[in-house]
C-alpha positions in Angstrom: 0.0 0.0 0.0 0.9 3.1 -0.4 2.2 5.9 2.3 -0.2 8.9 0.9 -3.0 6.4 1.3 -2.4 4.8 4.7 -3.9 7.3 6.7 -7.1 7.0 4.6 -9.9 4.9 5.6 -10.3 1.5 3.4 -13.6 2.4 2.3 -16.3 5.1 1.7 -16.2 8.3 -0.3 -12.9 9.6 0.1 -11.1 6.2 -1.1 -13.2 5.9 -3.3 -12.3 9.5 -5.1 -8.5 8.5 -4.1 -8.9 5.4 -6.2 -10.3 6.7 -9.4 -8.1 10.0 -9.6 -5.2 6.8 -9.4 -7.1 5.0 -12.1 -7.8 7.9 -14.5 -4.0 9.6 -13.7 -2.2 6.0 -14.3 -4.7 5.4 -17.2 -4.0 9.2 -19.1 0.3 8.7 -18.2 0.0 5.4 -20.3 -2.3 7.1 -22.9 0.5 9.7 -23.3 3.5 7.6 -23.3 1.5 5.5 -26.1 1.2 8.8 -28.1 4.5 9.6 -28.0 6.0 6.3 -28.6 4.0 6.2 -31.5 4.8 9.5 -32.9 8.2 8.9 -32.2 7.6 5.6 -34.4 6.0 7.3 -37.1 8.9 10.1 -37.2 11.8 7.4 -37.6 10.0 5.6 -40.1 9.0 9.4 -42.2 5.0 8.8 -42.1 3.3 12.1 -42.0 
């Protein structure tokens, strides 16, 4: 577990909003990092 969440309680409204900014910040990093590898692809291969 994390230390910025071991204070929190296990449950109820405030985890809950903990976990899903986790969810949607881990899920938008790997979105990015997908972007950019890709681009970065595109670029060494000369697609537009």
């Amino acid at each position: 577990m994390d230390e910025a969440f071991a204070g929190m309680p296990s449950s109820g409204p405030l985890w809950t909003e903990a976990n899903e900014w986790a969810l949607a910040t881990a899920g938008s990093k790997a979105h990015v990092e997908r972007d950019l590898r890709e681009r970065h692809y595109q670029e060494c291969l000369g697609l537009p």
